[in-house]
C-alpha positions as CSV (number, residue, x, y, z in Angstrom):
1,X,-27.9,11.1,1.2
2,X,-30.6,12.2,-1.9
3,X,-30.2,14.4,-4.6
4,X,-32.7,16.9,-2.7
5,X,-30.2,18.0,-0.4
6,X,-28.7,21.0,-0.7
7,X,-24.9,21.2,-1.8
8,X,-23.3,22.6,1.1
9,X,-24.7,19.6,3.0
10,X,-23.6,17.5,0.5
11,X,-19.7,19.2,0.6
12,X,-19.3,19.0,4.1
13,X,-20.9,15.2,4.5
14,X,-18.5,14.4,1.6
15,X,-15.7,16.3,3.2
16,X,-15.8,14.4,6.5
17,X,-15.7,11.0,5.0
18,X,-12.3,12.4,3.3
19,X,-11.2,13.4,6.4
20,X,-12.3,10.1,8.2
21,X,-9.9,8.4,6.1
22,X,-6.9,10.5,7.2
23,X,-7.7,11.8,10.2
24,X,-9.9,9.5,12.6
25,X,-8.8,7.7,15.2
26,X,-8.6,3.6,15.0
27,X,-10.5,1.6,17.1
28,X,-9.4,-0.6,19.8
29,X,-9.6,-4.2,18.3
30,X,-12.0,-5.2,20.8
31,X,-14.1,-3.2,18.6
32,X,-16.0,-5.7,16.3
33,X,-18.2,-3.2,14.0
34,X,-16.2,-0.1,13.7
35,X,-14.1,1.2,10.3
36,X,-10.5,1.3,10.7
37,X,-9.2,4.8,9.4
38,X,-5.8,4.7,8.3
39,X,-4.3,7.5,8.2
40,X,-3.1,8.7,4.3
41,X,0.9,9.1,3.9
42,X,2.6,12.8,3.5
43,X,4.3,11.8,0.5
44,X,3.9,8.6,-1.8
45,X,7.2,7.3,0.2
46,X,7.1,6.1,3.4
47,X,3.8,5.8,6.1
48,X,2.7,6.7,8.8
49,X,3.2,4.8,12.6
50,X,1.5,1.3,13.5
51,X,-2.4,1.0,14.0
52,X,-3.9,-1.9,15.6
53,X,-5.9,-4.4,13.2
54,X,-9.4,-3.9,12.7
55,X,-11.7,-6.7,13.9
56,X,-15.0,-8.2,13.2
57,X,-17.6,-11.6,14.0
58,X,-18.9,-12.3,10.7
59,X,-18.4,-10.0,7.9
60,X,-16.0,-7.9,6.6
61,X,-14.7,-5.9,3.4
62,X,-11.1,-4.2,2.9
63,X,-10.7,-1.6,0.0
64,X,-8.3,1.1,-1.6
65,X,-11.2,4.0,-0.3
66,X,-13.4,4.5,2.5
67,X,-16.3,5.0,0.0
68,X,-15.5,2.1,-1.7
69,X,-15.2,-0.3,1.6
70,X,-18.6,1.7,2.9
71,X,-20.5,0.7,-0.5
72,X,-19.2,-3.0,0.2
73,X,-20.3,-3.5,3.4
74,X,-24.0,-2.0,3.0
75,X,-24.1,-4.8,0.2
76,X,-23.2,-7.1,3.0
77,X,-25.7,-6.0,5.3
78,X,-28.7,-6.8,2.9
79,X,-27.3,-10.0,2.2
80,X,-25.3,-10.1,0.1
81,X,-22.5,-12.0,-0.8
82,X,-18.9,-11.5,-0.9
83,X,-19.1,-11.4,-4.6
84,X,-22.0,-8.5,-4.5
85,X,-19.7,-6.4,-2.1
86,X,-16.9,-6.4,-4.0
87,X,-18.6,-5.6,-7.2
88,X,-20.4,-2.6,-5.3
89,X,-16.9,-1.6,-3.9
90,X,-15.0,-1.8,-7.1
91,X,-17.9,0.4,-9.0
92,X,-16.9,2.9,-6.2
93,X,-12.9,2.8,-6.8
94,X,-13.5,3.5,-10.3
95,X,-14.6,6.9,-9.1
96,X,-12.9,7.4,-6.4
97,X,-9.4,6.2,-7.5
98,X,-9.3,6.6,-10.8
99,X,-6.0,6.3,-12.0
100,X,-5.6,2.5,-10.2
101,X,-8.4,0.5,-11.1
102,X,-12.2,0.5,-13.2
103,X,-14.3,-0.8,-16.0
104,X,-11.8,0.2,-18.6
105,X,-9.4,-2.3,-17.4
106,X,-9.1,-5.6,-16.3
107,X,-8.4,-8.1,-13.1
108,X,-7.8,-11.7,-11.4
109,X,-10.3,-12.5,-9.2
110,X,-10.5,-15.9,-6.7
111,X,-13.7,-17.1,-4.8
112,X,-14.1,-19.2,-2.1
113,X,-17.2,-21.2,-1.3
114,X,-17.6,-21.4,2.7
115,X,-20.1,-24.4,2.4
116,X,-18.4,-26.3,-0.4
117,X,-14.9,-25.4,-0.1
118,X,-14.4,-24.9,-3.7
119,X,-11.9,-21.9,-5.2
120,X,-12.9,-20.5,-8.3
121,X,-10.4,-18.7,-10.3
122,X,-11.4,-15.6,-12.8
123,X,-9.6,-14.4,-15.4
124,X,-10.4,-11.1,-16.2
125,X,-7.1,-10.1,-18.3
126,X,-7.5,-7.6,-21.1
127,X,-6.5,-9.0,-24.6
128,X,-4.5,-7.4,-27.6
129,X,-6.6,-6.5,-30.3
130,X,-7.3,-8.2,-33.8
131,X,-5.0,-6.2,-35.3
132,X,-2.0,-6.1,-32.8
133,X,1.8,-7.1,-34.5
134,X,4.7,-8.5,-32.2
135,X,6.4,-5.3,-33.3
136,X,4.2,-2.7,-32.9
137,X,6.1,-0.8,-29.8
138,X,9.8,-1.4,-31.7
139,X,10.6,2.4,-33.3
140,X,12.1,2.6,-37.1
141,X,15.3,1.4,-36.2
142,X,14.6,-2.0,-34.8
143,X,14.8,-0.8,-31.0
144,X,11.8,-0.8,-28.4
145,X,10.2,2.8,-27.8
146,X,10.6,4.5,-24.3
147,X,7.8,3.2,-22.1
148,X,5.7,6.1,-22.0
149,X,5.9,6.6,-26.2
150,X,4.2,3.5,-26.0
151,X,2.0,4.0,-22.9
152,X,0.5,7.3,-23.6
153,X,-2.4,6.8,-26.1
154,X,-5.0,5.0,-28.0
155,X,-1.9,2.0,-29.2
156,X,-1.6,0.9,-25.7
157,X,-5.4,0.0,-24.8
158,X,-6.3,-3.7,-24.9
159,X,-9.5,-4.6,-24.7
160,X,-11.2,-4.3,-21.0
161,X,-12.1,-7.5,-19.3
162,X,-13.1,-6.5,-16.0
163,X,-17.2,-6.2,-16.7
164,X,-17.0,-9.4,-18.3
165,X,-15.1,-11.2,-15.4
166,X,-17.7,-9.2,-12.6
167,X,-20.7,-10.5,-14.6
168,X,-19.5,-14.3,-14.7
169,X,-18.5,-14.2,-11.0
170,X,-22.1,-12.8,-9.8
171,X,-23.9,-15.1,-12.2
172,X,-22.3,-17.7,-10.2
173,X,-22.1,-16.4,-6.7
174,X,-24.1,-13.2,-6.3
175,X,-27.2,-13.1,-4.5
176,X,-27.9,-9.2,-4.6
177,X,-29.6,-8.0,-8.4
178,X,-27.0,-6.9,-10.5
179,X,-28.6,-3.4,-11.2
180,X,-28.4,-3.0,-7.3
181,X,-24.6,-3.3,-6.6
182,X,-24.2,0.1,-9.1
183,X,-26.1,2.2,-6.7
184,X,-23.7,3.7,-4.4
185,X,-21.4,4.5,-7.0
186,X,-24.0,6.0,-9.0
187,X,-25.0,8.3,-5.9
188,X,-21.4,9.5,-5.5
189,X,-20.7,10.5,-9.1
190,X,-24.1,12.3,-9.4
191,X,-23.1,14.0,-5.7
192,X,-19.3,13.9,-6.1
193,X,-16.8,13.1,-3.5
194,X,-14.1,14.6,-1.9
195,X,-10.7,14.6,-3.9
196,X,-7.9,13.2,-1.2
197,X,-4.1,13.8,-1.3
198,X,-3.4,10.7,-3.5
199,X,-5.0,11.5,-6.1
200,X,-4.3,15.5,-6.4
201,X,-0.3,14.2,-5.4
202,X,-0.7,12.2,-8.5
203,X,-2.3,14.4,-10.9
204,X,-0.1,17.4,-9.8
205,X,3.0,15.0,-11.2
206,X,1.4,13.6,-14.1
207,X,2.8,15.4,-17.6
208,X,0.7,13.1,-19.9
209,X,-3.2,13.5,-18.7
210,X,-3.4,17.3,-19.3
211,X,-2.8,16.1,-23.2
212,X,-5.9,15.1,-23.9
213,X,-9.1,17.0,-23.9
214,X,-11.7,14.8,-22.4
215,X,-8.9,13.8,-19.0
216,X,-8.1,17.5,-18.5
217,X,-11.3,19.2,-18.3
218,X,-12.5,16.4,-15.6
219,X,-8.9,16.3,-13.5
220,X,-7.9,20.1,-14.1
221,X,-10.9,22.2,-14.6
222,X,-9.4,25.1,-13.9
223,X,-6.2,24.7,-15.4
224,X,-4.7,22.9,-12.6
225,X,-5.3,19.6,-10.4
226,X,-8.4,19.1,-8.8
227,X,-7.5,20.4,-5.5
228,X,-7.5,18.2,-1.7
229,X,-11.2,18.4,-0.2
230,X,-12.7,19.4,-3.5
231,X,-15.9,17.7,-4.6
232,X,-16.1,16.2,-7.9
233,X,-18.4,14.6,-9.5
234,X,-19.0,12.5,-12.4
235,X,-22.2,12.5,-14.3
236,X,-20.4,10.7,-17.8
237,X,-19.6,7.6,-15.7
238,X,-23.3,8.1,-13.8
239,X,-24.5,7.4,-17.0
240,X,-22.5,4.8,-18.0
241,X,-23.1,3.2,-14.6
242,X,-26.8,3.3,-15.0
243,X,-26.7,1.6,-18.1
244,X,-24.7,-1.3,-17.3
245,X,-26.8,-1.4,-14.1
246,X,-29.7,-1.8,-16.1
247,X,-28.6,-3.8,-19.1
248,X,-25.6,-5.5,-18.2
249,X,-22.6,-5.5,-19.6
250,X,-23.7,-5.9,-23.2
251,X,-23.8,-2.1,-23.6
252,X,-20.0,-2.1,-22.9
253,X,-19.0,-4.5,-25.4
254,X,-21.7,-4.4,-28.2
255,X,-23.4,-1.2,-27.5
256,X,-23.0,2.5,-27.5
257,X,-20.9,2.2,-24.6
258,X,-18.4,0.1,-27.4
259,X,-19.2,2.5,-29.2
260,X,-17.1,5.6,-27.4
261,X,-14.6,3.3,-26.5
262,X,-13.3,2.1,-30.3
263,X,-14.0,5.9,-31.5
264,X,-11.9,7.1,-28.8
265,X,-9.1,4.8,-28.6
266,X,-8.8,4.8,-33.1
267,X,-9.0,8.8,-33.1
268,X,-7.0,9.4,-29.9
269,X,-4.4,12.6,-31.3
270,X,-1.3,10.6,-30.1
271,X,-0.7,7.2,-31.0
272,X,-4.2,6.2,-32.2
273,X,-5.0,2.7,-31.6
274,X,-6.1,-0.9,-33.1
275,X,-9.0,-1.7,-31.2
276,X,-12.3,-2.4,-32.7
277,X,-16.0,-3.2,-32.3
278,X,-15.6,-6.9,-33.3
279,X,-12.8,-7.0,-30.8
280,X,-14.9,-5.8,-27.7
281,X,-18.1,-8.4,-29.0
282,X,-15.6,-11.0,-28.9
283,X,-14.6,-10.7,-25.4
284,X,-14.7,-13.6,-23.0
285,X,-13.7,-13.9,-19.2
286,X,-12.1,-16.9,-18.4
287,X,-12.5,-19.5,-15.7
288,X,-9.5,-20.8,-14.5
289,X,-8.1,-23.5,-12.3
290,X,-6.6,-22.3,-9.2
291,X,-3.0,-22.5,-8.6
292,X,-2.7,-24.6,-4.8
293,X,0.8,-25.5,-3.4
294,X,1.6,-26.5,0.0
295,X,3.8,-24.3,2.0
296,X,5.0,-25.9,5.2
297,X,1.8,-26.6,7.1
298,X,-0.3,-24.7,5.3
299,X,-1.8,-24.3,1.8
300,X,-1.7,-21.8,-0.7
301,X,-4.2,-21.2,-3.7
302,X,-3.8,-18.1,-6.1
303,X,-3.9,-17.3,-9.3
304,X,-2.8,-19.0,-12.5
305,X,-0.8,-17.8,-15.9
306,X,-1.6,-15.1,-17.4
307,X,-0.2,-14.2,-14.4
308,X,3.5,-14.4,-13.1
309,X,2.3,-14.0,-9.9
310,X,1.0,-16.9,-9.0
311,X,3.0,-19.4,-10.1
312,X,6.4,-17.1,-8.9
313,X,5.3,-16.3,-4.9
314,X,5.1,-20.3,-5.2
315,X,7.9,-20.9,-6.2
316,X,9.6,-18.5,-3.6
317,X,7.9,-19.9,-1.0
318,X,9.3,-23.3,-2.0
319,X,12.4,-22.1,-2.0
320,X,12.4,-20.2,1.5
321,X,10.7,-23.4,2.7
322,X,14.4,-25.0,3.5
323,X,15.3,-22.3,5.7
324,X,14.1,-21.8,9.2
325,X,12.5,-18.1,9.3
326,X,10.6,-19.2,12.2
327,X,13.7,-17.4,14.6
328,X,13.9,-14.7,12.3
329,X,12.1,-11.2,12.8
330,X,10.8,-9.6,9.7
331,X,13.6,-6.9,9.5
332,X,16.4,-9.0,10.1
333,X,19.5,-8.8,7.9
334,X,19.0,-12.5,7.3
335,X,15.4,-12.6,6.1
336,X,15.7,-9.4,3.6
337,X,19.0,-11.9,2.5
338,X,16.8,-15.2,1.9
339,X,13.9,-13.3,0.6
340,X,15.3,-11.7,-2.2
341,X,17.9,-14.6,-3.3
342,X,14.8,-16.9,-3.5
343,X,13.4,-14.2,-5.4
344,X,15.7,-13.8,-7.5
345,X,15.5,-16.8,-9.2
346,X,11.9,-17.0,-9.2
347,X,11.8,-13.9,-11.2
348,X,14.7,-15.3,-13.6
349,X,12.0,-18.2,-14.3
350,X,9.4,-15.8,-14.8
351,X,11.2,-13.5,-17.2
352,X,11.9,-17.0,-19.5
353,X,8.8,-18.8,-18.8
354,X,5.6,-17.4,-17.7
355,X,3.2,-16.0,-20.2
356,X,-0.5,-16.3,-22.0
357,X,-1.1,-20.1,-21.6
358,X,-3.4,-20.4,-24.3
359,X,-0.9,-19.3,-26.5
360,X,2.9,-20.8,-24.9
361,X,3.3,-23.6,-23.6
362,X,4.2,-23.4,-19.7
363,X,5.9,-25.8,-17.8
364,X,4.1,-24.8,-14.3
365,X,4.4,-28.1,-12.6
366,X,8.0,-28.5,-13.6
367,X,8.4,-24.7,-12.1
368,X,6.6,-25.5,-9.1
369,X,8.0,-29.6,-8.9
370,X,9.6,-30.0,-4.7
371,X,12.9,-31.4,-6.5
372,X,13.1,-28.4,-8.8
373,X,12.4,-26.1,-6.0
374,X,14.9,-27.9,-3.4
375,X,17.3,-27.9,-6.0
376,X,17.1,-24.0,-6.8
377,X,17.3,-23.3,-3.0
378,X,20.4,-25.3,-2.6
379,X,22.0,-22.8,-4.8
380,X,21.2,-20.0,-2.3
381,X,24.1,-19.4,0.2
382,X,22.8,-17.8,3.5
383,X,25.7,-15.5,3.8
384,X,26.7,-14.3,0.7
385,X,24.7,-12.9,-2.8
386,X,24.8,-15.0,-5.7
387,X,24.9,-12.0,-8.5
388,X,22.3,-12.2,-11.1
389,X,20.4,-15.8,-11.6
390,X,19.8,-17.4,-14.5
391,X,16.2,-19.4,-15.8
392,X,16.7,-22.9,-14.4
393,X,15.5,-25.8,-16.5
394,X,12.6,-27.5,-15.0
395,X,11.2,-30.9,-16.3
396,X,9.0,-30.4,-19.0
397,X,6.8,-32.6,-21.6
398,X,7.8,-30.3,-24.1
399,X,10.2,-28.0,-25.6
400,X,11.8,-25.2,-24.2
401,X,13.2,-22.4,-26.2
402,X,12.4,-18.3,-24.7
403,X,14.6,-15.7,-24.6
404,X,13.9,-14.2,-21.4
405,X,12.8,-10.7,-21.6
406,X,11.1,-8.6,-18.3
407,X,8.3,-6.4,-19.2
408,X,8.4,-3.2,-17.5
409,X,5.0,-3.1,-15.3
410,X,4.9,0.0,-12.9
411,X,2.7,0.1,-10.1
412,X,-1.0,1.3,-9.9
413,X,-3.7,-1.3,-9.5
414,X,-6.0,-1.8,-6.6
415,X,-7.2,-4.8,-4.4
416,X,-10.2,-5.3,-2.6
417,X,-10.4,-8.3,0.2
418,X,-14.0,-9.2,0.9
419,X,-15.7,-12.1,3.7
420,X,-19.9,-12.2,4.0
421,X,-21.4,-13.8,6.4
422,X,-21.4,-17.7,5.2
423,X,-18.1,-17.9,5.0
424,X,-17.5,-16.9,1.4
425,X,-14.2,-15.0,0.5
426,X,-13.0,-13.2,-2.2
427,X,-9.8,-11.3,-3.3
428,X,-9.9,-9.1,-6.3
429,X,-6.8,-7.6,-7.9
430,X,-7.9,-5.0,-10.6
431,X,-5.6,-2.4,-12.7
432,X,-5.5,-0.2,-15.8
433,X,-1.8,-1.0,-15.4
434,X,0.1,2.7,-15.5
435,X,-1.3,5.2,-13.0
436,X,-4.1,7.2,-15.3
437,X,-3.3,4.1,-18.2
438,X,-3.3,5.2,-21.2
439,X,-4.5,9.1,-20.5
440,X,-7.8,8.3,-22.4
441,X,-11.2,9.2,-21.1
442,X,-14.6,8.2,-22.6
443,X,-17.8,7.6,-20.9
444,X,-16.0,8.4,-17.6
445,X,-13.8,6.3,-16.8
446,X,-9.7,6.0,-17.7
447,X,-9.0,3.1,-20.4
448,X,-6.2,0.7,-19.4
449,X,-2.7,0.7,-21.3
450,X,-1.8,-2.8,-20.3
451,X,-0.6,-4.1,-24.0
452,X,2.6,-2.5,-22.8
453,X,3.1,-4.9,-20.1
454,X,4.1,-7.6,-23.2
455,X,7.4,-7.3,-24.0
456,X,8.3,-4.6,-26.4
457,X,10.7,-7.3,-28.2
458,X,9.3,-10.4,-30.1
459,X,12.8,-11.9,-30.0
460,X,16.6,-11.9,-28.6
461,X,19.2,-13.2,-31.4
462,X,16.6,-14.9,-32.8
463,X,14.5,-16.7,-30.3
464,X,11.2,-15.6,-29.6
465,X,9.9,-14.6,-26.4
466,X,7.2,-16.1,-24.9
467,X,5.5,-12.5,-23.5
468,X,5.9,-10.8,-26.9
469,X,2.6,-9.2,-28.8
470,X,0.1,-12.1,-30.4
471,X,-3.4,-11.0,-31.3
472,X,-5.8,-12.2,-29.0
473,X,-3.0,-12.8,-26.3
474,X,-3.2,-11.7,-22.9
475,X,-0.1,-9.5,-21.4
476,X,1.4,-11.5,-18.2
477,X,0.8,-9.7,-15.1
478,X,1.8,-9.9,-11.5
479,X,-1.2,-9.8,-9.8
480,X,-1.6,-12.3,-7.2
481,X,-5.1,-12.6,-5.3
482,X,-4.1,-15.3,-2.7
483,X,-6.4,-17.5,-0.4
484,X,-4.1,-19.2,2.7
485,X,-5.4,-22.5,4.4
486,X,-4.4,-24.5,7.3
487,X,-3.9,-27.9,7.8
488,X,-7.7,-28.7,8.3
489,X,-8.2,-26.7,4.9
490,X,-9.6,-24.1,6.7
491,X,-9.8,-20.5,5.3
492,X,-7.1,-18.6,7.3
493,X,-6.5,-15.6,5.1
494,X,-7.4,-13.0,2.5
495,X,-4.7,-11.0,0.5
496,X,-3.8,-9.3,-2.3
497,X,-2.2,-5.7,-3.4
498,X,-1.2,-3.4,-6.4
499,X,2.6,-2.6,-6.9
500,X,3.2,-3.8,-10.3
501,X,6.1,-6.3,-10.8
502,X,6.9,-5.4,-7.0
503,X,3.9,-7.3,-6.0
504,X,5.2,-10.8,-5.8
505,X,7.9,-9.8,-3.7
506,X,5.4,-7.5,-1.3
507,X,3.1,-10.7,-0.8
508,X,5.7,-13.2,-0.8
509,X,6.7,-10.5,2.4
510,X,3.6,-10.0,3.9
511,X,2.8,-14.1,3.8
512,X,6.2,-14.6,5.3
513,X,5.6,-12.4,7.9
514,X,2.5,-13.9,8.9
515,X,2.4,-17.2,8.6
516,X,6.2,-18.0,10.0
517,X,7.2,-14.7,11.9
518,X,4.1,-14.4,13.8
519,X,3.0,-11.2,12.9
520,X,-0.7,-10.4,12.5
521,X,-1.9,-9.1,9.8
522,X,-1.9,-5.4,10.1
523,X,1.8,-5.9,11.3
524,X,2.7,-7.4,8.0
525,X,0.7,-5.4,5.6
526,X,3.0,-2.5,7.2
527,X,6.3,-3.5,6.9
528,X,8.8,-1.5,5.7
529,X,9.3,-3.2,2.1
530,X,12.2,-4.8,0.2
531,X,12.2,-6.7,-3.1
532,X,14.6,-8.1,-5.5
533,X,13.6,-8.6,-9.1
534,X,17.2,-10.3,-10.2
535,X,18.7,-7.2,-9.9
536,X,19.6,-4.7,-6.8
537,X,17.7,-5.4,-4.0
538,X,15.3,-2.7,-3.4
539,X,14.6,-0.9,0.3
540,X,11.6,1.2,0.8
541,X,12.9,5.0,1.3
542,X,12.7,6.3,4.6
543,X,12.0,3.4,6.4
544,X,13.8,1.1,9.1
545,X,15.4,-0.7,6.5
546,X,17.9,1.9,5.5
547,X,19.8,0.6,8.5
548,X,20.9,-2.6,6.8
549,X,21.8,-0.9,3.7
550,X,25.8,-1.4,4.8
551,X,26.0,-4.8,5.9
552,X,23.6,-5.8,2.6
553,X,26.4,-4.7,0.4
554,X,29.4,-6.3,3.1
555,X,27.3,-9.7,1.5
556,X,27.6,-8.6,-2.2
557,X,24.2,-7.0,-2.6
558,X,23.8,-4.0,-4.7
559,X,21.3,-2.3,-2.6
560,X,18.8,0.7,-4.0
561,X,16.7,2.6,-2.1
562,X,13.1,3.7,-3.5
563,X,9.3,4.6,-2.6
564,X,7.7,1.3,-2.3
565,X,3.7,2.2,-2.4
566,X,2.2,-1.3,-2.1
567,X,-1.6,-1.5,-1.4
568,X,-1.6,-4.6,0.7
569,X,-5.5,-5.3,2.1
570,X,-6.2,-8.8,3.8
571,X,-8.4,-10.2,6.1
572,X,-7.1,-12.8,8.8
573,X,-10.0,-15.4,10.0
574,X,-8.9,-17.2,13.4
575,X,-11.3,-18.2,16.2
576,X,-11.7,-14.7,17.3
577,X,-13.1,-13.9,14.4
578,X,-11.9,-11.5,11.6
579,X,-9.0,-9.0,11.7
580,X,-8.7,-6.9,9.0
581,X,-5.1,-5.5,7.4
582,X,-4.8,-1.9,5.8
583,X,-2.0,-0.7,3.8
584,X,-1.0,2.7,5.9
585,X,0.5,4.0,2.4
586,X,-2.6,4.3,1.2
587,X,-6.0,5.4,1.7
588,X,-7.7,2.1,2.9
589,X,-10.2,1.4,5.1
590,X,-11.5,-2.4,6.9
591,X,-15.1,-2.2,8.0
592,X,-16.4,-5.3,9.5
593,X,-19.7,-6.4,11.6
């Protein structure tokens, strides 16, 4: 498609892919080059019926938007890497999906190396400004504001980290230019793309975007939502795109790009912010180890603190690994059961524990120690709920002393599962936290209000918390990019998905699923979901689940039932080849050759 085409072709060509995603059939999974379409939910609750998984030989790429997985795999098919695709793809999303994912946020990213084996882990995290106070979201009379005071606004922006993680990762592992991979996104936002139900669902709900000037005239030009079908395009974030493309990131953090950002974010008309110049120069992407445990035959590597995630699907998993799931089906009484009481306490850890390690002390191998793990398992009785658990006290080298305090993190997010042909993986978890984050447009593209996933208290009777507000410090997360190996440390899967705090429980499902119940992976990506985060146990509206609901209470559970929008993508590798898993409660698509 070029700019010299006329704009009806361009609506209808634009319309079709729109209506690819939702309406075209799947293919057979003999089919080893063709997109899966997945069809788009009614409502955010609840999904559509069962499609096969999509399959490939070599190469494939799973993301959030048909655009987005299209842009990926034409980097793949010049040559490029797994790193190159999902940079192209996540370009894309930031159009596309908006209010999930982009360059005003931030992300965990881990990359496997096909020849040498190696897993590199990027922290991407955004960071609280200079100027940020442990007590800046606690109101005049000592109490923590309502979530969306805080949210909505310049006060809740930290400073973006994605660019800077993208640029370190291709540096090491790209093979394409980097001014190449912004091309298909540039081409949509200059010809626009079709508006799907997700995103006019979620605009037509939002109260807080239309607030500000430079978000409403791009999402309601007319007074109301962009409409389903319409084409929009972006010529601010064309711009933007083009000069990153050209220049690199410096632009972004030291340029004029920086620029629009600080002026934005410190003159926003509610809640203006503390950001500045000096804190976007600063900047730096982290490399990380990887976080690898064993779980029964296999092993598992994601990501490390700043993220809970990581460190609490492990610990899950350890716990679940006494039990014999093997003879259990997905949807059993029995599994949702086990599931959520290993949860449980795995969250009650997080809540004391897990935060910015550069800034608290964590005690991750005491967390993740087999005695530790057996020990917290043995308190799990398979018949009855336990009530709310308590932080256990694992071995540590040094002191221990957090109050524990949960940070509300609702979902948005995106992920973006990628495979090129040497063998080289990567999963990429990205978010601006909040759906639209913090309501604030400039250059484009949304900025992020993740400082609101510290905790709004800096202490409980005294004792601090290790998640509260430190300048500099990164806000804990739940993302949890995950790479799964067998016992011949062979790359067996690719996963990751959005879902805020739910996502730990929603991976530690999917992985369950697959790698003891013997479901593949489209199977488990579409489950019907249920969580526990130490407190009701959570079933996905509308769903198969709702059956259990009576005998989950006969065992003491307090039992809630609510829309569960995950996002899971993956990619299985077996000898076949590649089968790739779509979220149906989403938009996704797997393209594969």
């Amino acid at each position: 498609m070029n700019a010299a085409q006329p704009a009806p072709f361009r609506f209808f060509l634009s319309l079709a892919v729109l209506l690819l995603a939702t309406c075209a059939p799947v293919p057979s999974p003999s089919s080893s080059a063709s997109p899966s379409a997945q069809a788009e939910p009614e409502a955010e609750t609840g999904h559509k019926g069962l499609q096969p998984p999509v399959t490939a030989s070599h190469t494939m790429v799973v993301a959030a938007h048909p655009l987005a997985a299209q842009a990926g795999r034409e980097a793949l098919r010049k040559g490029g890497s797994a790193i190159d695709a999902a940079i192209a793809a996540q370009m894309v999303l930031n159009l596309v999906e908006p209010q999930s994912s982009g360059i005003g946020g931030g992300g965990f990213l881990l990359h496997y190396d096909g020849q040498s084996g190696e897993i590199s882990a990027y922290d991407g995290r955004e960071t609280a400004p200079q100027a940020a106070t442990e007590d800046m979201f606690v109101g005049p009379a000592g109490e923590p504001v309502s979530f969306y005071d805080a949210v909505v606004g310049g006060r809740s922006v930290g400073v973006p980290g994605l660019l800077r993680m993208l640029e370190a990762a291709h540096r090491d592992h790209g093979t394409l230019a980097w001014r190449d991979l912004f091309t298909a996104a540039i081409t949509h936002a200059e010809q626009g793309f079709a508006v799907s139900k997700r995103l006019h669902n979620l605009l037509d709900r939002d109260k807080h975007l239309p607030r500000f000037s430079q978000a409403r005239a791009y999402f309601y030009p007319d007074g109301e939502p962009l409409k389903i079908g319409a084409i929009r395009d972006n010529p601010a974030l064309a711009e933007t795109f083009r000069l990153i493309a050209a220049k690199g990131t410096a632009p972004f953090y030291d340029g004029v790009i920086a620029e629009a950002i600080v002026a934005t974010i410190r003159n926003a008309p509610i809640n203006p912010g503390l950001l500045t110049l000096d804190d976007l120069a600063g900047y730096k992407a982290l490399e990380r180890d990887a976080l690898c445990r064993p779980y029964r035959q296999w092993r598992v590597c994601t990501m490390p603190p700043p993220t809970s995630g990581g460190v609490t699907l492990l610990q899950a998993l350890g716990m679940l690994e006494t039990f014999d799931l093997a003879s259990l089906s997905p949807d059993s009484l029995k599994t949702v059961h086990l599931l959520a009481e290993a949860l449980k306490r795995a969250y009650a850890d997080r809540a004391r524990y897990i935060a910015d390690p550069d800034f608290v002390a964590i005690p991750v191998d005491g967390l993740l120690d087999p005695a530790y793990l057996l020990d917290r398992a043995r308190e799990i009785d398979p018949s009855r709920a336990s009530g709310k658990a308590t932080a256990g006290e694992p071995k540590s080298t040094f002191q221990l002393n957090f109050a524990p305090a949960p940070s509300t993190e609702l979902p948005s997010t995106s992920h973006i599962s990628v495979i090129d042909r040497h063998g080289n993986a990567v999963t990429l978890t990205s978010s601006i936290e909040n759906a639209f984050g913090s309501r604030l447009m400039t250059s484009g593209f949304l900025l992020n209000n993740q400082l609101t996933d510290f905790s709004f208290r800096p202490h409980i009777n005294g004792i601090k918390i290790a998640n509260r507000i430190e300048p500099l410090k990164r806000p804990r997360s739940s993302m949890a990019p995950t790479l799964v190996f067998d016992e011949n440390k062979k790359l067996v899967l690719v996963l990751g998905t959005p879902g805020g705090s739910n996502i730990i429980a929603y991976m530690l499902q999917a992985l369950v699923a697959i790698l003891d119940q013997n479901q593949d992976i489209q199977q488990a990506v579409a489950l019907p979901h249920h969580a526990n985060r130490n407190g009701p146990i959570q079933i996905e509206a509308d769903t198969a689940l709702e059956r259990l609901e009576y005998d989950l209470v006969r065992m003491d559970h307090e039992v809630v039932r609510v829309p569960m929008t995950s996002g899971l993508h993956g990619i299985a590798i077996g000898k076949d080849g590649l089968t790739g898993g779509v979220d149906p409660r989403r938009e996704g698509m797997a393209l594969g050759d």
